[in-house]
C-alpha positions in Angstrom: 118.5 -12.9 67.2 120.3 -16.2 67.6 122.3 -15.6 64.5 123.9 -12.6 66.2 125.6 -12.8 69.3 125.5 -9.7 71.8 128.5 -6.8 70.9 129.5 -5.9 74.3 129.9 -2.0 74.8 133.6 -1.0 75.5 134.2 1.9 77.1 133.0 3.6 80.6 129.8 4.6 80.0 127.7 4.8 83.2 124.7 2.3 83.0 121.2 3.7 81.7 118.3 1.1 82.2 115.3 1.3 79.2 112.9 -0.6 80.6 114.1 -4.6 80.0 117.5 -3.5 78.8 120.2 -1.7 80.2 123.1 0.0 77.9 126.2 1.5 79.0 128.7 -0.4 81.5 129.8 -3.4 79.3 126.3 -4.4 78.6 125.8 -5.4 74.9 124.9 -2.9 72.5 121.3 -2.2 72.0 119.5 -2.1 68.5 116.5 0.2 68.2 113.9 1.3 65.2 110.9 3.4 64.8 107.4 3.1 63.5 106.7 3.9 59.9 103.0 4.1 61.1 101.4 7.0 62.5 100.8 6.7 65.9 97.0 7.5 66.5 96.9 4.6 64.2 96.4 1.9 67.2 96.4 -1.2 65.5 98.8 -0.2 62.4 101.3 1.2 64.9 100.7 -2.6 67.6 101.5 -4.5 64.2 104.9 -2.5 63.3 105.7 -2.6 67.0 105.8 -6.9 66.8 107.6 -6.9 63.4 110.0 -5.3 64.5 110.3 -6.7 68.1 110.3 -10.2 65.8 113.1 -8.8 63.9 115.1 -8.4 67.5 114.5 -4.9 68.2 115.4 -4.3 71.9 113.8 -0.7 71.9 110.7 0.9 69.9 110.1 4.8 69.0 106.9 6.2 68.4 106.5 10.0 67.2 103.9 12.0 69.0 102.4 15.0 67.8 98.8 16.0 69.6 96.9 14.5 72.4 95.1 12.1 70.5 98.2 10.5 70.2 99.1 10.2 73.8 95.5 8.2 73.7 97.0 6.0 71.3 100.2 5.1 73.2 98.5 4.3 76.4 96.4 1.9 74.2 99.7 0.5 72.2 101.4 0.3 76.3 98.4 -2.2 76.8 98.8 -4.6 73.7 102.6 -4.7 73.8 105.0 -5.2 76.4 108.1 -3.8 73.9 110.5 -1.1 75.6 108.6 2.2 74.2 110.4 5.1 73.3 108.4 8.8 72.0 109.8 11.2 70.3 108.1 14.3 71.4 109.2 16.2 68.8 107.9 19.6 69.4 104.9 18.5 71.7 107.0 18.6 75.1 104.3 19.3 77.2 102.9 16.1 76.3 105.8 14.4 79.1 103.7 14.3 81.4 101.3 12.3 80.3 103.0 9.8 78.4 105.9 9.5 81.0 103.5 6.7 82.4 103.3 4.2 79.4 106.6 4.4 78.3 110.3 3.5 79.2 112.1 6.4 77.4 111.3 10.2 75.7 113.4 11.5 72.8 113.5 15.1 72.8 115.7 17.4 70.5 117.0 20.4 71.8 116.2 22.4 68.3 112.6 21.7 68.7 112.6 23.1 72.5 113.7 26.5 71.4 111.3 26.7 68.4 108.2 26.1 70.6 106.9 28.5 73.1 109.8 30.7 72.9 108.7 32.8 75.7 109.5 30.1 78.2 113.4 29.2 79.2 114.6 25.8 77.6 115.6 24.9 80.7 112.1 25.0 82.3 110.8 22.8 79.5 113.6 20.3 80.2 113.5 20.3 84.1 109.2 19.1 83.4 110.0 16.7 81.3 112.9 15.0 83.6 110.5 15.4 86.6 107.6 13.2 84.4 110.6 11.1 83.5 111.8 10.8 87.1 108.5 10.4 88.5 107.4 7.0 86.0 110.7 5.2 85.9 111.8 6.5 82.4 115.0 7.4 80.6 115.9 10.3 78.3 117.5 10.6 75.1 119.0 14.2 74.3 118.3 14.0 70.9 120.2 16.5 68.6 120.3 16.5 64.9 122.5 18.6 62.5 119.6 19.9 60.6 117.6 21.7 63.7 120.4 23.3 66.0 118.7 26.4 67.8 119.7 30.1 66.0 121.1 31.2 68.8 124.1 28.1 69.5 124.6 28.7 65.9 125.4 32.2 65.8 129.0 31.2 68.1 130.6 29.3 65.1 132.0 29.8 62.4 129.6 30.1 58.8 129.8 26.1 57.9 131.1 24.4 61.0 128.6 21.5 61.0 129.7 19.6 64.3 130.4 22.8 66.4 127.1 23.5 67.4 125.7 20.0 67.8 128.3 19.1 70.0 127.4 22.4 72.2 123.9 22.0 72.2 124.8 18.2 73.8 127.2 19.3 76.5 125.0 21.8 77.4 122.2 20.0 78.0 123.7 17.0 79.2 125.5 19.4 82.3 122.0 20.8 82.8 120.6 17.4 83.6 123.1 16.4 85.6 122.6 19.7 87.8 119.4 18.7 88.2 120.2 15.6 89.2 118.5 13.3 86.6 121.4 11.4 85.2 119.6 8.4 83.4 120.1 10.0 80.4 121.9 8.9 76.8 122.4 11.6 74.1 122.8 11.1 70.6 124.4 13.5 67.5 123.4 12.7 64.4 124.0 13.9 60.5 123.2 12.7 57.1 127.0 12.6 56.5 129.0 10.0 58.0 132.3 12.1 58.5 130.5 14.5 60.7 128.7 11.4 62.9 132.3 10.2 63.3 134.0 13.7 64.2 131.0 15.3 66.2 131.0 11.6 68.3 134.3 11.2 68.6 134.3 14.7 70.1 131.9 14.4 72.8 133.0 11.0 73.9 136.6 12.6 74.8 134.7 15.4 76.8 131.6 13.2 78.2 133.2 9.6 78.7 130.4 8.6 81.4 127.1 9.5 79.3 125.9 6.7 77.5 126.2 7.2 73.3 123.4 6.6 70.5 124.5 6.0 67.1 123.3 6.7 64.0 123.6 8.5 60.5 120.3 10.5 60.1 118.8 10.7 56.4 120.8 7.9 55.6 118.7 7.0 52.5 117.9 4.2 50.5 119.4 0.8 50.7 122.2 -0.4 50.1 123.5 3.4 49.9 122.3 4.3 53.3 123.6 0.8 54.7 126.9 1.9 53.3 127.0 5.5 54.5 125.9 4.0 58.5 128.3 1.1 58.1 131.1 3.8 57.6 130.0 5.7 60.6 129.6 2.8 63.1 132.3 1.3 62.1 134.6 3.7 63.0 132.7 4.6 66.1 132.3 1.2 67.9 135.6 -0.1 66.9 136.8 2.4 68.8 134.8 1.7 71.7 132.3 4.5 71.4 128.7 3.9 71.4 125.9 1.9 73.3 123.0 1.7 71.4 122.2 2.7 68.0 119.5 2.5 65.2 120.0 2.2 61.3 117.9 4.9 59.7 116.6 3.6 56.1 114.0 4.9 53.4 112.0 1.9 53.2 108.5 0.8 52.9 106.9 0.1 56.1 106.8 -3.8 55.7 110.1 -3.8 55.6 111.3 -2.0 59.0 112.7 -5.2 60.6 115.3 -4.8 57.8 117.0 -1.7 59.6 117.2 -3.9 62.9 118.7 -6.9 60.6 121.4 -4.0 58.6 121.8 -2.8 62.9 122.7 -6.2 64.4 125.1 -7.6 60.9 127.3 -4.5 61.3 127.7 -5.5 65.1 128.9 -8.7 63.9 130.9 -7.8 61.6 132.9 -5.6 63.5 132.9 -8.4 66.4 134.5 -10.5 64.1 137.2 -8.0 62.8 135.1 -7.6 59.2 135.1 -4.3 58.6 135.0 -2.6 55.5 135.3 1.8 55.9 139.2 1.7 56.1 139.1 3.8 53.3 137.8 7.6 53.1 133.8 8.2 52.4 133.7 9.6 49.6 131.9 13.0 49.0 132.8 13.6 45.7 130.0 13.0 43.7 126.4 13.6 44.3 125.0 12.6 47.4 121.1 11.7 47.9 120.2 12.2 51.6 116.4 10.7 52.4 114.8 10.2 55.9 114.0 7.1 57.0 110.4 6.3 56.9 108.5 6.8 60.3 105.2 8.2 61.9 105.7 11.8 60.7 105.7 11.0 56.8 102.4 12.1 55.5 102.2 9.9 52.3 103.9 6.5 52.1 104.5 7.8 48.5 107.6 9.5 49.6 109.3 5.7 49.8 109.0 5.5 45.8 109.5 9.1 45.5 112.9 8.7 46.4 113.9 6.1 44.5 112.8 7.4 41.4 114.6 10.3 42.0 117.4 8.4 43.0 117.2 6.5 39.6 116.6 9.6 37.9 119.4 11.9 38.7 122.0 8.4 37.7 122.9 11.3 35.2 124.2 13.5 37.6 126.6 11.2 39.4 130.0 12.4 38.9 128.6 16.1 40.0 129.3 17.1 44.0 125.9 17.8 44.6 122.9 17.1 47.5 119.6 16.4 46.7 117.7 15.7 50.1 114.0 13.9 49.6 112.4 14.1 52.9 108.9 12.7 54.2 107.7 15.0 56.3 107.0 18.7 57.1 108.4 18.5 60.9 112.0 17.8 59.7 111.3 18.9 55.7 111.9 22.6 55.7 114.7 22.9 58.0 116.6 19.6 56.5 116.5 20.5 53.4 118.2 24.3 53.7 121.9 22.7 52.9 121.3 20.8 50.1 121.5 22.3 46.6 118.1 20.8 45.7 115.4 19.8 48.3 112.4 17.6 48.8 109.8 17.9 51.4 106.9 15.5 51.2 103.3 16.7 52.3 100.0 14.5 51.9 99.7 15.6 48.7 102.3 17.9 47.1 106.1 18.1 47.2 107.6 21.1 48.1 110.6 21.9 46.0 113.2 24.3 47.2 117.3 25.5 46.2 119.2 25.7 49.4 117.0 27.8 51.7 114.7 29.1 49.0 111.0 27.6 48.3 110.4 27.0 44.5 106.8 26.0 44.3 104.9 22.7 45.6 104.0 20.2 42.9 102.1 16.7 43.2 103.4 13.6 43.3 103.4 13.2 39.4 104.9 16.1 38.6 108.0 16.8 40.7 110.5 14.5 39.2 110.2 16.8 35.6 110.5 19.9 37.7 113.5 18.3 40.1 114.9 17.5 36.8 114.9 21.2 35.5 116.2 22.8 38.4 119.2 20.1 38.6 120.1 20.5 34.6 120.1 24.3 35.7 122.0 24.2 38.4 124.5 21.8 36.8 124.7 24.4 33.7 125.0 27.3 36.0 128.4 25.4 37.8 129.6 24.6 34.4 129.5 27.8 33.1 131.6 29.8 36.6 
């Protein structure tokens, strides 16, 4: 931490206290991670939660999924005394009973509207600011490009990626504020860089005072998904947008400090005027998107699964196509649905799919001969139009 000097925020973010640290209002810019472990796992998920609160993480995010793993947190809260974050994912109800051991829920809009549908979004959201309100904790708004609700869809245009995440945001930031809970920070992410800067960039211009979270989803593998978040936070936080933000890397999970390392050099870098995205991001050649590893992933296999197929598909470079390898089957099937060739990683198959449509599942040794098929096919098919 020493090596790195704080990177004040600059713009007029009202403040948002997390616990031990407080973002927005000139106060430096905070670094987060997440567990690669799965949370029920108590002493797994302690252990990843002081490597990377060695490597200078200020705040840690958990994934919960069932009530066993509120039972877990409560016994993390009592071996760690790290700023805790969980990501609720599509567990909401579960607020209530982790508000209490924590310093900050994650929800995502997306995942509100695709559970218990018969209930308004907005009654899910006012019970989990109440638990929030009632134990002293902050709220993220989390909303990612690949889960946007149908319905905020519908009102753009076919292909207009930032639209609709930057609706979902307003509209759920100005429905916290009416209810009066305003310690709240909201983040937009996307696997590609150009769409963090525009859909950012957008909402900072309309929402000045809400605190900003940064971050390129899917970024991959290292040093590719170093390069693809450099370009984004570059851009963002030399322009003074942005208060706290978290590298998102497919890496094994001994090595999670390194995203909070990757976090805190870009910070200095652009402190010290090196930056290095002056040019355009290129999208012209294929592009592997690949979650970072966290608590959902089923099999830590999906790590080297997505470097082999990254080293596989070397052939395909020059070819504008995406190829997303994801770890999970929370995220998976919905992430996947834009790129030409997707990966969704279960315990023990890998479901292969073309755009929206489901191919077959395959095990772990099999998939990169069948990925390889359907990409020679869908390179011949482009050829031949």
């Amino acid at each position: 931490m020493d090596e790195f000097p704080p990177f004040l925020s600059k713009n007029e973010a009202r403040t948002v206290r997390i616990g031990s640290v407080t973002i927005g209002g000139g106060h430096p810019i905070a670094v987060q991670s997440m567990c690669a472990t799965h949370t029920r796992d108590v002493e797994a998920t302690v252990a990843q939660v002081r490597l990377l609160e060695e490597a200078g993480a200020d705040v840690v995010r958990m994934a919960v999924d069932a009530p066993r793993d509120v039972e877990a947190v409560k016994e993390i809260r009592q071996q760690t005394r790290a700023n805790l974050c969980v990501d609720l994912q599509e567990a909401w109800k579960l607020a209530v009973d982790l508000a209490p051991h924590v310093e900050k829920i994650r929800y995502n809009p997306g995942h509100l509207f695709h559970t218990d549908r018969e209930r308004p979004w907005r009654d899910k959201v006012k019970i989990i600011a109440e638990a929030a309100s009632a134990h002293d904790c902050a709220i993220r708004i989390g909303v990612n490009c690949g889960s946007i609700d149908p319905e905020t869809i519908e009102k753009f245009e076919e292909g207009d990626r930032t639209g609709p995440m930057l609706a979902s945001a307003l509209e759920h930031a100005a429905f916290l504020d009416e209810i009066g809970f305003t310690r709240f920070v909201v983040s937009l992410k996307d696997s590609d860089p150009l769409d963090v800067i525009e859909v950012n960039r957008r909402f900072a211009a309309e929402r000045p005072d809400v605190p900003l979270h940064l971050g390129v989803t899917e970024a991959g593998l290292p040093p590719d998904g170093i390069v693809k978040s450099r370009v984004a936070l570059e851009q963002l936080i030399g322009r003074g947008i942005g208060n706290t933000l978290r590298i998102s890397l497919t890496v094994p999970h001994r090595e999670k400090g390194t995203e909070i390392a990757v976090g805190r050099q870009i910070l200095a870098d652009i402190a010290a005027g090196r930056v290095r995205s002056v040019v355009d991001y290129d999208r012209s050649g294929l592009n592997i998107i690949s979650c970072p590893s966290c608590s959902r992933v089923e099999n830590e296999a999906f790590v080297e699964l997505a470097q082999q197929v990254k080293e596989m598909t070397a052939y395909a470079k020059d070819h504008r196509l995406t190829i997303a390898v994801m770890g999970c089957r929370v995220n998976g099937p919905g992430e996947t649905d834009e790129a030409d060739l997707g990966l969704w990683c279960g315990p023990t198959h890998v479901n292969l799919k073309r755009g929206p449509e489901k191919i077959g599942a395959y095990r772990y040794h099999e998939i990169l001969e069948r990925l390889r098929a359907e990409l020679d096919r869908l390179i011949d098919e482009r050829a031949a139009r």
